[in-house]
N, C-alpha and C positions, 0 to 999 in steps of 0.2 A: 498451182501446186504448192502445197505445205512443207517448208524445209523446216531444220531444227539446227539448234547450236551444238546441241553434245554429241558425244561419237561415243556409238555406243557399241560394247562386246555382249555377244550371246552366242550360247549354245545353241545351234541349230541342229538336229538330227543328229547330237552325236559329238558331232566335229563341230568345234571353236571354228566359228566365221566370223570377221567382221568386218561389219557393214556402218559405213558412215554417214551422217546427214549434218545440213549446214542450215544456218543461221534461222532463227523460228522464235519469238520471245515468251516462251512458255517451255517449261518443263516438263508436261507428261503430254504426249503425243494427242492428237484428239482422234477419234473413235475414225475416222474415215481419210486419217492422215495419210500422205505415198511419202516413202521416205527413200532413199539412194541407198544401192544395198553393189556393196564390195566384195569379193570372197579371196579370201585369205588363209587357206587352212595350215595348221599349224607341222610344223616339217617331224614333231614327234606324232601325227598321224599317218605321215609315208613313214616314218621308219616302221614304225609298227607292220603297217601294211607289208614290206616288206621281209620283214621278221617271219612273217606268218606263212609268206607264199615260199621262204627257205625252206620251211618245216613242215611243210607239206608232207601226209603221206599217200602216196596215190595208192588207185584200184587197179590188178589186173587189168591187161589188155584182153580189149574185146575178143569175142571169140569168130566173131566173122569179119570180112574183108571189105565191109561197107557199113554205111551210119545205121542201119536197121535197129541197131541197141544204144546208137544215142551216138555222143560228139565222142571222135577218135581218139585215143589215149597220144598220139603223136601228133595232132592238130592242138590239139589242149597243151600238152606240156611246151610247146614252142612257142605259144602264145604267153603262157605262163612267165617259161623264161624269159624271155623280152619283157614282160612287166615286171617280173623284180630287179632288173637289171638296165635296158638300157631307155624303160618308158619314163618318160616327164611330162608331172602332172601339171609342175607350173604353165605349160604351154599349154594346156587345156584352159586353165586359170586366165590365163591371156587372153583365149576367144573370148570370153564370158566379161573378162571386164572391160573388153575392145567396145562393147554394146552396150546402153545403158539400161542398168537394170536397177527394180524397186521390188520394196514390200509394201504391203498396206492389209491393214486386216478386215475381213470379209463371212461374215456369220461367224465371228469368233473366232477363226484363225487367221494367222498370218501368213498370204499367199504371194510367192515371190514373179515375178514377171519381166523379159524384156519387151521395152518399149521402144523403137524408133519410127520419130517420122519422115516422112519422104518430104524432100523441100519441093514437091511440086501442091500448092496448098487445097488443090484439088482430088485430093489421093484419097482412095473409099480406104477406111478403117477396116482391118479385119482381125479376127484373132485366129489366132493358131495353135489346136491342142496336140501333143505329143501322144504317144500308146506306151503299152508296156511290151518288150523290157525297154520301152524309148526312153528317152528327156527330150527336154530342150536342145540337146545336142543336136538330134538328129533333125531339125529343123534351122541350124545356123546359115547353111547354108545357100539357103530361099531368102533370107531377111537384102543381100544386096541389091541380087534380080528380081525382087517386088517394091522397095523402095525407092531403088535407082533403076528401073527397066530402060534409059538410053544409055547407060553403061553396058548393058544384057543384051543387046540383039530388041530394044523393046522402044517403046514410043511413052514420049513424059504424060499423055493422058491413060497411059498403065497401070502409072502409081499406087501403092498399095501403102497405108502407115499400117506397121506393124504392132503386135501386141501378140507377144507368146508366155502365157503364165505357165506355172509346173503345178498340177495338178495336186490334188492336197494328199499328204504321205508319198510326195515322190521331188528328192531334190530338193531343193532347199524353201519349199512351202511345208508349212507347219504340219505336224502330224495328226489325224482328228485321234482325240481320244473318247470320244463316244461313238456309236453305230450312227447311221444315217446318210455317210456322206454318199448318195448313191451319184448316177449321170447327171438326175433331176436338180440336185442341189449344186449339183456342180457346174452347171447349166445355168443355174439364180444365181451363181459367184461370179457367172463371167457376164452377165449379165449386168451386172451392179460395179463390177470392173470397168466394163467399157463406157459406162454414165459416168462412173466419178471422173474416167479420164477426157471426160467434155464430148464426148462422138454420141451425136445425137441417131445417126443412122450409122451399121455397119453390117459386118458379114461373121460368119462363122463356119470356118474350114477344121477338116479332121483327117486323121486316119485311126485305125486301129481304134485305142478307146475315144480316141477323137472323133472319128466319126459318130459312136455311139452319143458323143456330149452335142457334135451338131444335131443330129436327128432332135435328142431332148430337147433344144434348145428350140428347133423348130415347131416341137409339139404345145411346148411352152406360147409360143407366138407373142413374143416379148416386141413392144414398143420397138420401134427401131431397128431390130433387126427384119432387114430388108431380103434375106437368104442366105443358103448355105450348100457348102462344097466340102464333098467327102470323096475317099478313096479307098472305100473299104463300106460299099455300103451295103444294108440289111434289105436285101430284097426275094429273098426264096419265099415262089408263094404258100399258102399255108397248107393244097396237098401235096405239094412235092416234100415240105418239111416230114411231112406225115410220114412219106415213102421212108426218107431217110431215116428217121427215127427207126424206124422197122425196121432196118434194112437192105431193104427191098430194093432189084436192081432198076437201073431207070426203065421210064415209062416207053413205051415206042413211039408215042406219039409226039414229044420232045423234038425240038431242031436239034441241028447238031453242036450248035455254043448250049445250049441249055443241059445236052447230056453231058458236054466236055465240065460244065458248073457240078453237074450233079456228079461229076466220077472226083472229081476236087473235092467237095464236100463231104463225100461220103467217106475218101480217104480222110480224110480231116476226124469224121466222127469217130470210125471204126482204129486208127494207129495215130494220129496225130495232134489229140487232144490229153495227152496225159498230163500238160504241165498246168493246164487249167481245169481239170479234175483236183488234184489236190488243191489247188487255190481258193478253186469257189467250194469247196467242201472244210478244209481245212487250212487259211493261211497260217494260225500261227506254229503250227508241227512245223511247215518249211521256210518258215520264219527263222529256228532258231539254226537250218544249218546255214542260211543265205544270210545271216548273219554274224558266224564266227567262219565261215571258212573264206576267205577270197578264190580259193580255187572252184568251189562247190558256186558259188554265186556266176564265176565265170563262165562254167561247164552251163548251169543250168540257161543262163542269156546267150552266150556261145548257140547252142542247140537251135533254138528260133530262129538267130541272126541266116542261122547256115539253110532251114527250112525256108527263111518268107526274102531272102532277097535275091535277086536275078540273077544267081551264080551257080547254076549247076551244085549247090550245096558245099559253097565254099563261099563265106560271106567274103573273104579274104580277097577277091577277085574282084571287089566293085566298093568294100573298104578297105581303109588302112588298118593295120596292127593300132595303131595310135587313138583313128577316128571310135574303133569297137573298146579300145579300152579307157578312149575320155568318158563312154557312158558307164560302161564298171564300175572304176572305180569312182563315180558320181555318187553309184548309188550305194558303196561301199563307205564312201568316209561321211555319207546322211546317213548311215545306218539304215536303210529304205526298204529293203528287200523283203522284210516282213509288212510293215506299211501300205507299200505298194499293191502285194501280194492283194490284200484286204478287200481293194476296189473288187475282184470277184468275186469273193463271199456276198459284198452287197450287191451285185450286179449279178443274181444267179439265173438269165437267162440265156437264150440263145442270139448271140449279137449276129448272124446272117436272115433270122427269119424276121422278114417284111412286119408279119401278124405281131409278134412276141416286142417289137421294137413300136410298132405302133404308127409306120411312116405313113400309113391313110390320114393320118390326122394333120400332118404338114402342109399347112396350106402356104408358107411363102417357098418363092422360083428355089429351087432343087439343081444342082449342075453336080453330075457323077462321071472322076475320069476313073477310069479301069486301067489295069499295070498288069502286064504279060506275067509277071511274076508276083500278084498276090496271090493271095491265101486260096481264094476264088475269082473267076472270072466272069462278073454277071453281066447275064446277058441282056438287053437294052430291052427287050418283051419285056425281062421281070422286072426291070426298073423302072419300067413306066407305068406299070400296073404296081405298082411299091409308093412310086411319088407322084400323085396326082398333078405338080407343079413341076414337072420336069424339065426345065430349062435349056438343057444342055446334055451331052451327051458323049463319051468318045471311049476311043481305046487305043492309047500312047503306045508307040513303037519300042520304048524300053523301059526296064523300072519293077520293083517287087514292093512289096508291102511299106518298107520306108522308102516311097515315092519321092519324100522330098532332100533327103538325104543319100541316096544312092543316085540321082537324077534331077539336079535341084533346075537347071537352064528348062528342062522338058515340062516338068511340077509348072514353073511360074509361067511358063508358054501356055498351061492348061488351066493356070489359073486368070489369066488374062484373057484368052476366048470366052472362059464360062460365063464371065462379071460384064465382056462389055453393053449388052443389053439393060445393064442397071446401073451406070454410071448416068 
C-alpha cells in the first residue's frame, strides 16, 4: 500500500472532510495510489443543518388514518425533532472512523471504501455493495461477525476480509460528472478494487442496487471472482414479467410462494414504485428538493425505510432514531440525494426481471438468501431457472430488505453457509 506525507483537505460532496495520508516520498499521488481517508465534517455544516430543520415549513396532515399517502405527518415531525435537537452526528463519525477506511481513484473518480481484514489469514475476500436510500451505514454491522465469526456464534475458518466501497455519487465517493456510470462500470470499479487490494480470488455480495452490481459482476465473469451472494435477487421469469406489466391477475397455475411473489410485485408496480419513477425519469427535478430541504430528504428515505424493513411499517421497530438518521444526514452533508438519485436514470430497467438483468449469463456458484420482509419473496423455482449456477438457497426466519443492517448475526450466518463450498 502507498502512503504519503501531506494531509490533505478537500471538498468532498459538498462538506469539507478531511482525510489524511502518511509518509510517501513523492508529492502528487500516483494514478492507482489508496490513501487513508478520515472524516471530519465541519461543525458550521450541523449548524446549518440545523438552522434549516428549525425552519422548516411543513404540509398539512394527511387526510387518512394510514401510510397510503406516504410517511405520517407525526412520525416525520418526531423524527425531525430529535434531529435538530438531541441527534449527534459525531457519534456516527466515530463508527466510520472505528474502521479503516481509504480513497483511491478508479476510472477517474475517487472511490471511498472500508477495508478490514480478518486475522485469520485464510479468510475469502468479499465485497460488499450498499442500495439506495443505503450507504455503508447499513452494512457496519456485518463487518465484526464476518471478520471475527468466533466472537459471533461462528467458527475461525468463517472468516471473511472485508471490503465495503460507497458507490460513486453516494457518500463520500466522488460524484461522476459525466453519464455512464451504470451497474456494468461499477462492476469494472470493483473489480479493479479488489486487484489493487492484492485478493487475487473473492466474492461479491449485494442487496438492493447491490445485488444489481453482483449479478453485473457475474455477467462480467471477471478473473477471480469465484461467486456471488445477493439478497434481493432478479429472478421473475419473462412471462410472468409480461403478466405483470399488463396487469393481469396471477396465473392459476403458479404455486402458491410464486403467486404470494406475484401479489408483492404487482403491488410494487401498480402503488409502490413512485419514488423510482421520478428517478429513472427525472433525477435532477428531485435533486433539487433532496437537496435543500433536510426534511424533504428525510420524508422521502423515511417512506422506504418504513416499506422494505420487517416492521409492520414502522422502520422505528428494528431501527434506531440515530441508526435511520446516521444515513440522512450522510447523504445530507455529501449533498448526494441528487447524485445518487442518478444511478436510476442510468439503470432504467426492471431490477426483479431474471430476462432484463440478464442472470442466464452468470456462470459462477450463485447463493440467494430471501428476508420475510423484502420488497419480494422469490421463490426458489424462479431462482434456479434465473441462475443456472445456483449454489445455495434459503429463506431466513427474520429480516427485510436491509438484511444486513436490521439482522446482521442472521445476514453473516447466511453468509457463511452460502460460501462454505468454495473456501
Amino acid at each position: 500500500m502507498k502512503t504519503y506525507k501531506n494531509i490533505l483537505n478537500k471538498m468532498i460532496a459538498g462538506a469539507f472532510v478531511l482525510f489524511t495520508s502518511t509518509a510517501f516520498a513523492q508529492t502528487t499521488p500516483a494514478a492507482d495510489a489508496i490513501r487513508p481517508f478520515h472524516v471530519n465534517v465541519p461543525e458550521s455544516a450541523l449548524t446549518d443543518l440545523r438552522q434549516r430543520i428549525s425552519a422548516t415549513r411543513w404540509p398539512d396532515q394527511e387526510t387518512v388514518t394510514d401510510r397510503t399517502q406516504g410517511v405520517k405527518l407525526n412520525q416525520i415531525q418526531n423524527l425531525v425533532k430529535y434531529w435538530g435537537t438531541d441527534y449527534d452526528w459525531r457519534k456516527a463519525e466515530a463508527k466510520l472512523n472505528a474502521l479503516p477506511q481509504f480513497i483511491t481513484n478508479i476510472d477517474g473518480l475517487d472511490i471511498h471504501f472500508i477495508h478490514l481484514r480478518s486475522k485469520n489469514p485464510n479468510a475469502l475476500p468479499i465485497i460488499i455493495t450498499h442500495g439506495w436510500p443505503g450507504s455503508v451505514f447499513e452494512l457496519l454491522k456485518i463487518v465484526g461477525p464476518l471478520t471475527d465469526p468466533e466472537a459471533y456464534c461462528g467458527k475461525a475458518s468463517d472468516a471473511f476480509d472485508v471490503v465495503i466501497p460507497s458507490m460513486p455519487g453516494y457518500g463520500f465517493s466522488e460524484k461522476p460528472k459525466t453519464t455512464g456510470w451504470d451497474p456494468d462500470r461499477i462492476g469494472k470499479a470493483w473489480d479493479v478494487l479488489m486487484k489493487r487490494l492484492g485478493y487475487k480470488n473473492y466474492i461479491a455480495q449485494g442487496g438492493d442496487w447491490g445485488s444489481v452490481i453482483a449479478d453485473a459482476m457475474g455477467r462480467q465473469k471477471f478473473s477471480g471472482l469465484i461467486g456471488i451472494h445477493i439478497n434481493m435477487p432478479a429472478t421473475v421469469p419473462a412471462e410472468v414479467a409480461k403478466l405483470l406489466n399488463s396487469g393481469a391477475p396471477a396465473p392459476a397455475n403458479l404455486s402458491v410462494k410464486e403467486k404470494a411473489a406475484y401479489k408483492s410485485l404487482s403491488y410494487l408496480y401498480t402503488k409502490g414504485a413512485g419514488y423510482a419513477g421520478i428517478m429513472v425519469t427525472r433525477p435532477q427535478t428531485i435533486g433539487y428538493s433532496l437537496s435543500d430541504s433536510p426534511v424533504g430528504l428525510a420524508a422521502f428515505f423515511l417512506d422506504k425505510f418504513n416499506d422494505w424493513t420487517y416492521s409492520g411499517g414502522n422502520a422505528e421497530k428494528v431501527l434506531t432514531k440515530d441508526e435511520i438518521l446516521d444515513d440522512i444526514t450522510l447523504y445530507w452533508l455529501t449533498n448526494t440525494g441528487n447524485s445518487s438519485a442518478q444511478l436510476y436514470w442510468e439503470n432504467n430497467n426492471n431490477n426483479f426481471n431474471a430476462i432484463e438483468q440478464h442472470t442466464h449469463e452468470i456462470t459462477v456458484p450463485v447463493a440467494v438468501s430471501v428476508f420475510p420482509g423484502e420488497i419480494y419473496q422469490a421463490p426458489k423455482t424462479w431462482a434456479a431457472r434465473a441462475y443456472p449456477k445456483l449454489i445455495y438457497f434459503n429463506e431466513a426466519s427474520n429480516g427485510g430488505h436491509f438484511a444486513q443492517w436490521e439482522q446482521p448475526q442472521i445476514f453473516a450466518e447466511e453468509l457463511r453457509a452460502a460460501f462454505k463450498t468454495l473456501r
